[in-house]
N, C-alpha and C positions, 0 to 999 in steps of 0.2 A: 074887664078882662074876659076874654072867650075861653069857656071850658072844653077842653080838649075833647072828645068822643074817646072812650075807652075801646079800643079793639081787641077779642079774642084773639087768645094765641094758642096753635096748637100748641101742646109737649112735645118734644123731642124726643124719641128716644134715647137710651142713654144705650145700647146695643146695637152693633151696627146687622144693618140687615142680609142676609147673602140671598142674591138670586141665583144661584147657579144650580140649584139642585129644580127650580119652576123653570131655567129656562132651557134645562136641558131634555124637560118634559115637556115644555111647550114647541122646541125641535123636532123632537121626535113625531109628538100629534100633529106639527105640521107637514113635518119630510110624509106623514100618511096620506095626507088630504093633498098632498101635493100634484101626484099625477089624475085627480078628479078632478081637482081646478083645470090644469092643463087642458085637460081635455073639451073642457065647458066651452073653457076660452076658443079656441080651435074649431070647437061645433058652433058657437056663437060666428065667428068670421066667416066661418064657412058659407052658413043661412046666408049671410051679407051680402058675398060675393056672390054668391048664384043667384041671388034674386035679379043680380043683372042692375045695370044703371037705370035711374026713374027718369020721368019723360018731364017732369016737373022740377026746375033747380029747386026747388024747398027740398022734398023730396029725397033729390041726388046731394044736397049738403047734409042732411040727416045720416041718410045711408054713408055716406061718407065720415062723418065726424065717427059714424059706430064704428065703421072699418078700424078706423084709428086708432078710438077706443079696445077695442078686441084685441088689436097687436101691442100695445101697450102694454095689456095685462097678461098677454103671453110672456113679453119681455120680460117683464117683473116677477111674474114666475119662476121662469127658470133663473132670475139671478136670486129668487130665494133658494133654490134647489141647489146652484152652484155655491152660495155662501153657508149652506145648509153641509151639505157635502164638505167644503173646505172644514169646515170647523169640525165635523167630524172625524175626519184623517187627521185632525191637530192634535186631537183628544186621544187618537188614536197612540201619534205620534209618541207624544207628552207618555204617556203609558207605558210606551216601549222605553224611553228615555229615563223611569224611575224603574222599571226594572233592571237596565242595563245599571243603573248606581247601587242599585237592593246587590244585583250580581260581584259589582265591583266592590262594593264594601265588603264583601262577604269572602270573597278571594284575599283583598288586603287580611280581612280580621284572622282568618286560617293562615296568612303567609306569619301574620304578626306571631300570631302563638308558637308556630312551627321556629322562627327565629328564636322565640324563649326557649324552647325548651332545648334548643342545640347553645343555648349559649355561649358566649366566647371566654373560653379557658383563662383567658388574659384577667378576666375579671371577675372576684370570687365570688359563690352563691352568697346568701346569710348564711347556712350554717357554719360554711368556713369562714365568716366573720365575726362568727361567736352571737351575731342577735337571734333575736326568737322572730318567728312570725307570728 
């Protein structure tokens, strides 16, 4: 019989983990560096293009493969910036959305009270029922 190889096993935690407070700082550190990227990118293609087509295809597929490259990571820039921004305005949103419920409970709990204390005639307090509070 073949003895099996014991494999280490991580732990598990038994807590689950929340990212949302690293990744709303790692958002933010990015939405900063965001338009120096931009930038690089754009001054990188730019060098590319002006240098003008090489007179050698080695050369001109180099030059060219970078062009690509450079526009590439323009692209994915700005659909971080865009996906950067949406999520932002969501947060934003979300925000407005538990104030407007803090507002509306808050209105019901004042409508609620204000119903007690007019209470309807029809039906007697406790002390006209003889209990104690």
């Amino acid at each position: 019989m073949v003895a099996k190889k014991a494999t280490a096993r991580r732990p598990q935690s038994r807590t689950p983990r929340t990212r949302r407070p690293q990744s709303n700082t790692m958002r933010k550190r990015l939405m900063k560096k965001l338009p120096a990227m931009l930038d690089a990118a754009i001054a990188a293609y730019q060098q590319i293009a002006l240098n003008g087509p090489a007179e050698d295809p080695k050369s001109f597929a180099a030059a060219h493969t970078g062009a690509k490259a450079a526009l590439a990571h323009i692209e994915q820039i700005i659909k971080l910036a865009e996906a950067a921004a949406a999520q932002d305005e969501a947060q934003e949103k979300d925000a407005d959305g538990v104030a407007t419920l803090i507002t509306a409970a808050r209105t019901a709990l004042a409508q609620d009270e204000e119903d007690d204390d007019s209470s309807d005639p029809a039906v007697p307090s406790e002390a006209e029922q003889g209990g104690t509070a």
